[in-house]
N, C-alpha and C positions, 0 to 999 in steps of 0.2 A: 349685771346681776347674774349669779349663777345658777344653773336649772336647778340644785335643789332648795334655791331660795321660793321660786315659784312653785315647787312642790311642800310650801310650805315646811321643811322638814330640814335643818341645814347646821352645821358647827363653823369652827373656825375653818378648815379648808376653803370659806367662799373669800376670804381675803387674798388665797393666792389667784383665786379666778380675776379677782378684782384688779390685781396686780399687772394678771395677764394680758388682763383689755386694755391695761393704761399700757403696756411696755408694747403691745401690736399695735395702738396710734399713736405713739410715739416712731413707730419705725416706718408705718406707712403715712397717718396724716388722717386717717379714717376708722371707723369703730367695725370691731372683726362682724357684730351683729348689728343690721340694720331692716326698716320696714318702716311704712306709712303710719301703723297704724300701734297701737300697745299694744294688742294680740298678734301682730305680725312680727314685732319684734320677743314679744314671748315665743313664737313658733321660730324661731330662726334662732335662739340662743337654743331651745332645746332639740330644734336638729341637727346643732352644733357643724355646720359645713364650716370651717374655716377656708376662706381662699389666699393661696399663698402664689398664685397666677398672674395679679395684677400689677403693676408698675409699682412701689419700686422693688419686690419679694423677689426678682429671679437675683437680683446683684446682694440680696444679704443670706448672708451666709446660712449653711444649713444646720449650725451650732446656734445661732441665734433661733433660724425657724423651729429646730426641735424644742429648744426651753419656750418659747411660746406654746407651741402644742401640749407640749405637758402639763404648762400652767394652766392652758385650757381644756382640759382631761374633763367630759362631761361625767364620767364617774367618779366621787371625792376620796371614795374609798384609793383609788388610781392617779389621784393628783397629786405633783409633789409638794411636798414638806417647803414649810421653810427653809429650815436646812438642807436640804435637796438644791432649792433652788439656788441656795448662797456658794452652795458646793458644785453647780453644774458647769462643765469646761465653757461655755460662752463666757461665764462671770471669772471663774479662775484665772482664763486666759487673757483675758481683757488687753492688757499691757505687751502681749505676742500677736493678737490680733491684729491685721492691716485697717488701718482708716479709711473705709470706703463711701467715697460719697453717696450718699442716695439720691442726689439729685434735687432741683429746682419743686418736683411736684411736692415731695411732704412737706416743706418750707410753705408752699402756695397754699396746700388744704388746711395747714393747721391756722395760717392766717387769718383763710376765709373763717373759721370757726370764730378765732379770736373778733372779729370786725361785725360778726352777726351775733354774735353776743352784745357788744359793745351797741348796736344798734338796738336789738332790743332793752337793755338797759337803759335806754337814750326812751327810749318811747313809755317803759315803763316811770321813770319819770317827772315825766310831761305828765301823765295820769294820776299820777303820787302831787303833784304840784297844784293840779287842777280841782282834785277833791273838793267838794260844798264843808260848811260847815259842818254838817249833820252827819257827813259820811263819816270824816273823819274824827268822830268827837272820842267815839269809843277808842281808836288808833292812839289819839293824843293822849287818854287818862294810860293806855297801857305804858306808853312810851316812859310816861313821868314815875310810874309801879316800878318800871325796868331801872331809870337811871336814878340809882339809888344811892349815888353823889352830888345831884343837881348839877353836875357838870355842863349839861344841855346834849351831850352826846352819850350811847349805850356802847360800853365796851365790850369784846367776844363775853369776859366774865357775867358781865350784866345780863347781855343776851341770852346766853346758854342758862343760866337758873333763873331768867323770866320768863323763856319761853316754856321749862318744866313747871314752874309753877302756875301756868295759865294752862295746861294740862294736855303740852303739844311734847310727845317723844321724840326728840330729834337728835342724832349722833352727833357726838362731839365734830366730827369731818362735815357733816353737814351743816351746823352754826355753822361754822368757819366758811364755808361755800358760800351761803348764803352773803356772810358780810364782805367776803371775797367780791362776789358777783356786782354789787352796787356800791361800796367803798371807792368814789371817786378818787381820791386824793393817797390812798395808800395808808393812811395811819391807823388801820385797822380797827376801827370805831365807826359809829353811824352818828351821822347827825339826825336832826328830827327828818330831811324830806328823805332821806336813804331810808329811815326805819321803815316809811312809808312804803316806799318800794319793798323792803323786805316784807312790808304785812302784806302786801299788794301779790305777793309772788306767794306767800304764803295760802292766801286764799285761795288762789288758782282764780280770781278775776276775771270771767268773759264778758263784761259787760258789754254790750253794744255800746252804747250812748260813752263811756269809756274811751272803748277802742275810739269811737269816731270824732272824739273828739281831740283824740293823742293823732289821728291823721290829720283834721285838719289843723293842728299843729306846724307837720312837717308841710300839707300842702296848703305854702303860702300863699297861690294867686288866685286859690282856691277851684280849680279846673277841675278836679278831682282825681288829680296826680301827684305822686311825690316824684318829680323832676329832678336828675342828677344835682344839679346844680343845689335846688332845694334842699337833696340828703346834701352834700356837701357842707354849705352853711349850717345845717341842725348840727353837725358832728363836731364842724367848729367853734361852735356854740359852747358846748361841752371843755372847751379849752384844748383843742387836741388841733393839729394843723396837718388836715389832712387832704391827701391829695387826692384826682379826680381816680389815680389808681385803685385808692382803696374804695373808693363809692361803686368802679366798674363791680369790685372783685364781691360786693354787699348785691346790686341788681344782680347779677351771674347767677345768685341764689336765690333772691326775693321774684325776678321778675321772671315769670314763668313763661308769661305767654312771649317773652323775647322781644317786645314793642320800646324799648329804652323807657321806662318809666315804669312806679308801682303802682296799681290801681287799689281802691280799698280791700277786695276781696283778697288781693296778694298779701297785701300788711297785716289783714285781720290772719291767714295761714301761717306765714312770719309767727306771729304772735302766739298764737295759737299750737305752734309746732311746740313739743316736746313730752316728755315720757314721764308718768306718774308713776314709779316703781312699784309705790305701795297697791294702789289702785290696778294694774297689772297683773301681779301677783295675785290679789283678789278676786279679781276677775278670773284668771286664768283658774285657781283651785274652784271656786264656784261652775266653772265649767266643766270642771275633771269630775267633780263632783254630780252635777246632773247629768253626765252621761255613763256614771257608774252606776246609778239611781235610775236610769231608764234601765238597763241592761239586765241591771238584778231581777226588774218587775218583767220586763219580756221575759226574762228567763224559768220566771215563777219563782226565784228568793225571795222575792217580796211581795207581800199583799197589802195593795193600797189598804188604807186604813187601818190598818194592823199591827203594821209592825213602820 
């Protein structure tokens, strides 16, 4: 997201920014801004450090690293163009450029991403599949609103002018993500327990009682661990035949305290990880905001109650 998204304030120039983060983890395997926390990643895109220091930036070329920097120009006024970018010698020259490999790590990291997606997907789910009656009763009448062929499945079409008219704004890129992200089988439609998952994701669900009972899912001997072996078979479950490499390369990231196994409080983080842009954004102007609101009043511009 570009700083002047979260400065609330912003045109089309934030598409090249957009651009710029997908073409830097595309070339390193990792996101140019990252942080624990949504306000830590708001404070890290608008101090804009890019690092171009770490493995694998010194072997790619410095035609490449400049059109990244530019597309990440924290100024929009100063960002380039479309046209800029289609015109910039890294893309003209493409075909005189040398094939450099970048080596084994960006292959590895974009992996790890792809497999800890695919996990939590795997656990959202279980939680979509588990729902009471009563949870999902509202989920069910929308689902039937949406599929408005009785098909039994919602297609992007469906989705995207159900989810506007239940009165959720969401980009064209974003339906598509969404049914991207839980679309098991590729035919880019949902069936009823996918929709689930997408209402599931939708909500932003923290339920305890949820999460715990999508872990003891995975932890079958119930010890109160998910044991490699255990992730293994869940995954396989899923139809996918997967090997103990890709379970190590899912713990590497899940399991913190390094014990070979996930505890609940790992899986419930697992799950719990990721970035609410809108909520961010919100957060961050409400912040800008009362500390412009304190500064005026120390200052004497403003008089509580007054103005």
């Amino acid at each position: 997201m570009a700083p002047e998204v979260l400065k609330r304030n912003y045109g089309p120039e934030i598409d090249i920014w957009s651009a710029g983060v997908i073409l830097y983890i595309l070339l390193c395997g990792v996101p140019p801004f990252w942080a624990e926390t949504e306000q830590g990643v708001a404070q890290a895109i608008l101090r804009g450090n890019i690092d171009f220091k770490r493995e694998p930036w010194p072997n790619v070329s410095e035609n490449a690293k400049d059109l990244v920097r530019h597309m990440l120009e924290p100024d929009p006024k100063l960002r380039l163009t479309a046209k800029q970018v289609l015109e910039h010698p890294w893309l003209q020259n493409a075909k005189k450029a040398p094939n450099v490999p970048l080596g084994d790590i960006v292959k590895s990291r974009l992996k790890q991403f792809s497999r800890m997606n695919r996990f939590k997907r795997r656990a959202l789910r279980v939680i979509a599949d588990h729902l009471s009656a009563e949870e999902v009763e509202d989920i069910k009448e929308m689902f039937k609103a949406m599929d408005t062929d009785n098909d039994g499945i919602v297609s992007y079409e469906e989705l995207k002018s159900g989810i506007a008219k239940f009165g959720s704004h969401l980009a064209e890129s974003e339906v598509q993500m969404l049914i991207e992200a839980v679309d098991t089988n590729g035919r880019g439609a949902l069936d009823y327990g996918e929709f689930l998952a997408v209402s599931l994701h939708l909500q932003r669900m923290a339920n305890d009682e949820h999460l715990r009972r999508a872990f003891l899912f995975f932890d079958k001997d119930g010890n109160g661990f998910i044991e490699p072996e255990e992730l293994r078979e869940a995954l396989m479950d899923e139809g996918g035949t997967d090997s103990m490499e890709v379970v190590n390369d899912i713990l590497h990231e899940v399991d913190t305290d390094k014990d070979g196994k996930i505890s609940y409080d790992e899986f419930v983080a697992m799950m719990k990880t990721g970035t609410d842009w809108r909520k961010a954004s919100r957060h961050y102007s409400r912040g800008r905001f009362n500390s412009l609101s304190m500064k005026l009043i120390k200052d004497g511009s403003v008089k509580l109650g007054v103005e």
